[in-house]
N, C-alpha and C positions, 0 to 999 in steps of 0.2 A: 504493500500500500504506500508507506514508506518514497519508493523509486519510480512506484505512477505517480505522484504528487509531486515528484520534489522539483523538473523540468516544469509544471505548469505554475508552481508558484513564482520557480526563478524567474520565467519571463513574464509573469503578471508584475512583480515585483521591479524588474528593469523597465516594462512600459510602459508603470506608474511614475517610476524614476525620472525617464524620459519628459513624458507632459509635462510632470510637476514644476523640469526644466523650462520648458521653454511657456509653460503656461503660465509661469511667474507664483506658485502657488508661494503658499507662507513659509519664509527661510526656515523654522521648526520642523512643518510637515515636508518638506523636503528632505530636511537632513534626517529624518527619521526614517523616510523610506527606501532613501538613497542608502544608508547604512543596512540595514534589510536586504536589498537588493544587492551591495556588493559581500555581503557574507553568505548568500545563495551563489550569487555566479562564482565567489570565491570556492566553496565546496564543487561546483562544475569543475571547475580547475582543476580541485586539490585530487576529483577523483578522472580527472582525464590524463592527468600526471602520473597517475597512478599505475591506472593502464598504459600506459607507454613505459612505465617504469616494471611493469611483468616483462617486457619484452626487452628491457635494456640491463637488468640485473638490479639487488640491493644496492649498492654504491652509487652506481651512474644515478638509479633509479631514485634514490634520497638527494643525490645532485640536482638533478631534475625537479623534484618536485620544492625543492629550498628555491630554485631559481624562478620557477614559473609563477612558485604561490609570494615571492619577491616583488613578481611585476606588478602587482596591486599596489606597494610601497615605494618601488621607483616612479611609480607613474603620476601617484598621487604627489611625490616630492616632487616632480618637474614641473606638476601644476599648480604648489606651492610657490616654487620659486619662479616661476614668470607672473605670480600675483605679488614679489618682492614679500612673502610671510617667511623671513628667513629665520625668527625665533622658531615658528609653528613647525619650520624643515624638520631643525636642529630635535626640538623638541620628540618629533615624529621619529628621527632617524634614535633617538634614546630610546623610546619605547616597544619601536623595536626590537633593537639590540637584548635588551633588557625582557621584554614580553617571549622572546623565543627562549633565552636561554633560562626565563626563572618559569613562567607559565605555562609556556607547549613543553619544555623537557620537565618540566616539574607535574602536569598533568598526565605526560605519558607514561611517567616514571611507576606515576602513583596506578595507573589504569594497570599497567603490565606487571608491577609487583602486585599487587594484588591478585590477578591472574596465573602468573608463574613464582614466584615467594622472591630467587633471584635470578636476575638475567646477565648475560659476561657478553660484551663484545673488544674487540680490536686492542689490548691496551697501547701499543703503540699508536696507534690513532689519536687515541684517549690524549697523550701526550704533545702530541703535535698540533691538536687542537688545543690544547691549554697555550701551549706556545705562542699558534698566531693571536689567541686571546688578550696575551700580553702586549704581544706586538702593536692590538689594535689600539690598547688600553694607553704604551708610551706614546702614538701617532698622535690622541686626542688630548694627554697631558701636556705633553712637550711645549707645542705654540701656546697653550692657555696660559702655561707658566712664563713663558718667555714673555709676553705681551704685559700680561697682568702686572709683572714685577719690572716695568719700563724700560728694560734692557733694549728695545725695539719698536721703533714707530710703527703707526696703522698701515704703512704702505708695504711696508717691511712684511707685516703682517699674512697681509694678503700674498706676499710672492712667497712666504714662506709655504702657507694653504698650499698652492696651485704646484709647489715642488715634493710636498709630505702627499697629496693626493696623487702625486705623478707616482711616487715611490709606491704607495700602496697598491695601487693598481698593477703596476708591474710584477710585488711580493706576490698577489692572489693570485696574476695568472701564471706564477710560478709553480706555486700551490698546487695548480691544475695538473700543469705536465707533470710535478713532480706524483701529486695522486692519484692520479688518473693513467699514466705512463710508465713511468721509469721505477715504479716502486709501488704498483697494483696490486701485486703478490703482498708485501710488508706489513699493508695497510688494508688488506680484507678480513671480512670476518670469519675468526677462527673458530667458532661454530658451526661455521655454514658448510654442509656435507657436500660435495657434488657426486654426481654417477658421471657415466662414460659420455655424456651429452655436455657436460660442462652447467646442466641448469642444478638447480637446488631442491630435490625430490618433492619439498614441501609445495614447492610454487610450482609444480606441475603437476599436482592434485588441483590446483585452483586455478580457474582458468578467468582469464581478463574479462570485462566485460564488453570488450569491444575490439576489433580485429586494428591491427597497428595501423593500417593507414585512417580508419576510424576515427582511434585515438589522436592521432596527430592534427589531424581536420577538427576537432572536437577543442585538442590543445589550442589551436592556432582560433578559435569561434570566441573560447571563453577569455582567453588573454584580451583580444577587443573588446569583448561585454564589456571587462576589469575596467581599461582603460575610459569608456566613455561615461560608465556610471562613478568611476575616481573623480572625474570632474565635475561633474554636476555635485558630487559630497563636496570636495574642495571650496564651490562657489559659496555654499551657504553656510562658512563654517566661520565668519567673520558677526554675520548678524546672530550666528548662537549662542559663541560665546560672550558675546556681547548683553545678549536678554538673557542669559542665565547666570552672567554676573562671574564666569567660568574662567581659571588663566589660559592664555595659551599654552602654555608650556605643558598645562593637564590633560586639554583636550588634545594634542598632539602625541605626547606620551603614553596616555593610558587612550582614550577614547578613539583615535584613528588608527595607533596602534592593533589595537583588537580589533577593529574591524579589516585592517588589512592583512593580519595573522589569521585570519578564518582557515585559509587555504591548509596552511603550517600543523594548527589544530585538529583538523581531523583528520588529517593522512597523517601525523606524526602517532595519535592513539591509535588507532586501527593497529598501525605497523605494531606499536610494541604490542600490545594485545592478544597479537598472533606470534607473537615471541620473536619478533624481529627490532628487538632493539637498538641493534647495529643501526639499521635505517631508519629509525626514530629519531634516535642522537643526530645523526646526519645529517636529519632533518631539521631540526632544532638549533643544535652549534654553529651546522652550516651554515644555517641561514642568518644565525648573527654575525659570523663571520664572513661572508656574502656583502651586510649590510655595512656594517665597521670597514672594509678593506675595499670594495669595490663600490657598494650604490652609493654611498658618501662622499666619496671622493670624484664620482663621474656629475652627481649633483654639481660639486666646485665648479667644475667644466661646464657644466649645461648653465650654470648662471652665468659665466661672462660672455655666452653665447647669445643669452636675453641681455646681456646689457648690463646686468645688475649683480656685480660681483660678490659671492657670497665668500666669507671666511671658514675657517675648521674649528674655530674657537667657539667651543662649548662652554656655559657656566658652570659655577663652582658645584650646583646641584646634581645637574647630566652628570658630570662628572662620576659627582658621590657614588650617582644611583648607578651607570655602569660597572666603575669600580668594586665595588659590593660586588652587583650581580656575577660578576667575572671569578672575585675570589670567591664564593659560596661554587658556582658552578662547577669550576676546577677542580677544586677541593673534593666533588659528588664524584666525578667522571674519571679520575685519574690511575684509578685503579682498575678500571677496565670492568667494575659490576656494579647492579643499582638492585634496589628494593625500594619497596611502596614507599617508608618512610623518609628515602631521601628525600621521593618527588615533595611530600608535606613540606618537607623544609626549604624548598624551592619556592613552594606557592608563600608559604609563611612569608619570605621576605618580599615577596612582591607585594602582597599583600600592607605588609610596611610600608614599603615606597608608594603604594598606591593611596594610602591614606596622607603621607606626608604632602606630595602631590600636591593635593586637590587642597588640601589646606592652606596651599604658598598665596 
């Protein structure tokens, strides 16, 4: 019932989106159904990614689905920043960061301990991710402190951004080849059995919901939905928090954050659930890592493209609220196993930041 309903609501919900667009209806009832509608088409996504990721393997497959259910988050950031909301970016690219790796690994955590008591993947993985984690953590320290303590003018500033966001991008797609190529083997999960086919016994009990090029057509439908209803939320997000008296900094963090992590959220539970939490973390980590190393810093780029040069310098808060999320998450993952209670402790601290938040 469930899978008959869920396509007739997504599109009732996007061509309610749509009018509400251009009919001018009230910025409130916009932004409520626009938010509705991109956590539908986000779930179209999270589960057409999915299926293209039976066909592509756990790894590529959690790569995959970190990046697609990302485009929700890049998209809405580019439509931030050609509106010059470069707090609201800032804001958005922390909760993020922060919402993947305390809330979607912290509910998957909880969803698949629970199910399986404990689960073990990759620890060298484990490790490498903590690593870039750091790396992302000095990119966003480094300029705050350098500017803050007047060692370097505003203009300095900026070229330093557009050089630290050069670097990053180059690290990730380092990342890439190095995990995806040269050390594929290093970095798989050591759980995962194969037979003489190369697939994973378990995933060829279950079969995709839709044939690859399907999927890909499907991939390639929901990614545009993402995009045109990100815009229509982005427009009316100035008159809400406005009448609701709300900071930016909150509704970018925690409120557009979750709705652009919808994708993250449900294909990150499913996976652990089914005892694949190699590809849940992947999901998860990845995708802060994703956001921290690559959407962030092509953002820098995309604003001097508009005109409107944005910086890397986060405040003293993003900051906090990263830093935290980063050491708690590290500290879960490093050992290469999780149970339900980590994930508690995961949400717990979101939880924190989500009340400090909203109180600023």
């Amino acid at each position: 019932m469930r899978k008959k309903w869920f396509p007739v609501l997504m599109f009732l919900f996007f061509a309610a989106s749509a009018i509400g667009h251009y009919a001018h209806w009230s910025p409130t009832l916009q932004f409520a159904i626009s938010s509705i509608a991109v956590i539908f088409v986000a779930g179209f996504l999270g589960k057409s990614t999915e299926s293209v990721a039976h066909y592509a393997g756990q790894r590529l497959g959690g790569f995959l689905n970190a990046t697609f259910g990302n485009a929700a988050e890049l998209i809405i950031g580019i439509m931030l920043v050609r509106e010059g909301l470069f707090d609201m970016v800032k804001a958005s690219i922390t909760g993020s960061i922060i919402g993947n790796l305390l809330l979607v690994l912290g509910l998957s955590l909880l969803a698949g301990g629970l199910k399986h008591k404990v689960q073990h993947f990759n620890v060298s993985l484990a490790g490498m991710n903590g690593s870039l984690m750091i790396v992302a953590i000095i990119a966003l320290f480094v300029p705050a402190i350098f500017l803050h303590t007047h060692v370097m003018n505003e203009q300095h500033g900026t070229t330093l951004s557009l050089i630290v966001a050069g670097i990053l991008i180059v690290a990730y797609l380092l990342w890439l080849i190095f995990s995806m190529i040269t050390h594929k083997t290093y970095l798989a999960d050591e759980v995962e059995e194969t037979n003489s086919t190369g697939q994973n016994p378990q995933e060829e009990q279950e079969h995709a919901p839709w044939s690859k090029k399907r999927s890909i057509l499907y991939l390639i439908i929901a990614t545009t939905m993402v995009a045109f209803v990100s815009e229509w939320l982005v427009g009316t997000l100035d008159s809400f928090t406005a009448k609701f008296g709300l900071s930016e900094i909150f509704v970018g963090a925690f409120v557009v954050a979750i709705v652009g992590n919808a994708a993250e959220h449900s294909a990150a539970i499913l996976l652990a659930m089914k005892n694949k939490i190699g590809a849940a973390v992947e999901i998860a980590v990845g995708s802060s890592l994703q956001i921290a190393l690559f959407v962030a810093p092509v953002l820098i780029f995309v604003s001097h493209l508009f005109g409107k040069p944005m910086d890397i310098l986060f405040t003293v808060i993003e900051l906090a609220a990263i830093g935290v999320s980063v050491f708690i998450a590290k500290s879960i993952i490093q050992d290469g196993q999780t149970n339900w209670y980590e994930g508690v402790l995961l949400i717990a601290v979101y939880a924190i930041l989500g009340v400090s938040f909203y109180l600023v």
